[in-house]
N, C-alpha and C positions, 0 to 999 in steps of 0.2 A: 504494500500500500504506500501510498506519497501523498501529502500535503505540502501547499505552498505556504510559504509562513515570511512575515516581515524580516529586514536584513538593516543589519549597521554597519558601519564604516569601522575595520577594524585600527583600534588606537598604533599607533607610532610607525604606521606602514605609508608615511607621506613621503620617503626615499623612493617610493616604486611609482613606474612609468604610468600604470592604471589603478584606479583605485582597488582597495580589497573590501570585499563584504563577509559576514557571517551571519546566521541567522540572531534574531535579535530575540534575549530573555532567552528562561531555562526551555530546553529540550525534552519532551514529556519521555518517563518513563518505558521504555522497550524501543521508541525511538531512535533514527540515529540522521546525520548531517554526512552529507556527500564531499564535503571541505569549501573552500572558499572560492568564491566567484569575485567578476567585475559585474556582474548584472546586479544593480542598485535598487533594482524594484522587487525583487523578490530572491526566494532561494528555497530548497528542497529538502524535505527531511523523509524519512522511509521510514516500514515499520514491516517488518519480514512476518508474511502471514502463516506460515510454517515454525514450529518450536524447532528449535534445535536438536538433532536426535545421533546415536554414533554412526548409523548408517545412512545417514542425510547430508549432503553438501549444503550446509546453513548457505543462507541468501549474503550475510554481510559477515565480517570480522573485524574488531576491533584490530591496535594496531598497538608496537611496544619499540619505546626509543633505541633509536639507533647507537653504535659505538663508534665512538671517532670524532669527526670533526661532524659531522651531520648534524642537521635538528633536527634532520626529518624521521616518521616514523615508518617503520615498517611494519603490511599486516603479519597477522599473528597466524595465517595459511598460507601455504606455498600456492601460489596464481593469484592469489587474490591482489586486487590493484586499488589503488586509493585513484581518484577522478583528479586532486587538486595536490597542490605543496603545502604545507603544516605552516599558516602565517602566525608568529607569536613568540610568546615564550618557548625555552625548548621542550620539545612533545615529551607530558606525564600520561599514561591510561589513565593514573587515579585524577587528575584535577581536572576539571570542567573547561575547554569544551572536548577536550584529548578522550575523554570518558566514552563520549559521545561522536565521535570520529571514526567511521566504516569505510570499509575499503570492502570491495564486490566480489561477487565471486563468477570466477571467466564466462559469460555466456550470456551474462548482464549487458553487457558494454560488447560496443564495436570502438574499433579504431578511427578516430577524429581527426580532422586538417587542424591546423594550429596557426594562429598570426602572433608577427613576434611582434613584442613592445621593448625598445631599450632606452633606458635614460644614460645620457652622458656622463652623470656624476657619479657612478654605482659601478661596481660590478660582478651586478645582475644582468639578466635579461627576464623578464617577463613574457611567458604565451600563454593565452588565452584559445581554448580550442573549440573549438565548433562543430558541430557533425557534418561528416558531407553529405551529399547529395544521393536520395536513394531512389535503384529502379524499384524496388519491392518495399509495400507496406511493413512488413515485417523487421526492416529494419532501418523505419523508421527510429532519430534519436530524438531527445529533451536539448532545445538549445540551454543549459546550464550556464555555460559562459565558465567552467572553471580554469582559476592559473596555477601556472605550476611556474616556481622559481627556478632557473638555471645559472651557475656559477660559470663567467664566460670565461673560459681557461680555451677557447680554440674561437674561431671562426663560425662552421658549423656546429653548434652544437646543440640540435634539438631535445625537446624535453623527451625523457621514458614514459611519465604518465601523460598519454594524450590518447583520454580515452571519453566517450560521448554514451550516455543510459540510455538502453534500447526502451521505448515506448511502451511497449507490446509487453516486457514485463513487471510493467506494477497497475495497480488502480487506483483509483481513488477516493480517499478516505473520507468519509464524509462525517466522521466524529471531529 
């Protein structure tokens, strides 16, 4: 299931080329946030209508901080992929919105076009992905708008999560 829910400007990301959003106020209970967007007007939160079971590929997985120079997180399943880069402090599972932070499980998402955003004073680059263009209803995506930060250490260096939520697998919630 998916609801669209209001978004704020996350605090101290005015370094980066496009704004960042997250969804705004607590995250209810069983809930979980795709990560962060440039899309201002709103943002997506899921709620996996299957319980978790040992023989079930759960719909989402939380994620657990990386070693190293990283802040980003990694999910907690092998394939599973996070939509966006971890904007903030560096990623806890236990504190709020890290709690609340899912990454997909392969079959969810198709793979996305990306536009790059780079500011001159940083170095970052900023993309924002987009679904492309499809022949088949079925994989149709969510324009989400999520970024993912990349550390520009080359030329080419496009992002690894540039991935867009297939349509066709959630509904909507009308609680």
């Amino acid at each position: 299931m998916f609801r669209w829910v209001d978004v704020e400007r996350v605090p101290a990301t005015n370094q980066y080329p496009v704004d960042i959003y997250r969804p705004k106020g607590a995250i209810p209970d069983g809930w979980f946030w795709l990560g962060h967007t440039a899309d201002a007007s709103r943002g997506l939160i899921v709620k996996p209508s299957l319980p978790p079971k040992p023989t079930r590929n759960y719909a989402v997985t939380t994620g657990h901080a990386g070693t190293g120079f990283t802040v980003q997180p990694f999910p907690d399943q092998p394939q599973y992929a996070f939509l966006s880069s971890f904007f903030g402090a560096p990623f806890s599972s236990g504190v709020a919105p890290g709690s609340d932070f899912a990454a997909l499980r392969p079959g969810l998402f198709l793979e996305g076009q990306y536009e790059l955003h780079n500011a001159s004073s940083m170095s970052n680059s900023v993309y924002i992905t987009r679904p492309v263009s499809s022949l088949y209803p079925e994989d149709d995506c969510f324009d989400l708008e999520p970024v993912v930060r990349v550390n520009q250490t080359g030329t080419d260096n496009p992002p690894r999560p540039r991935w867009a939520l297939r349509k066709n697998v959630v509904s909507f919630a009308s609680e």
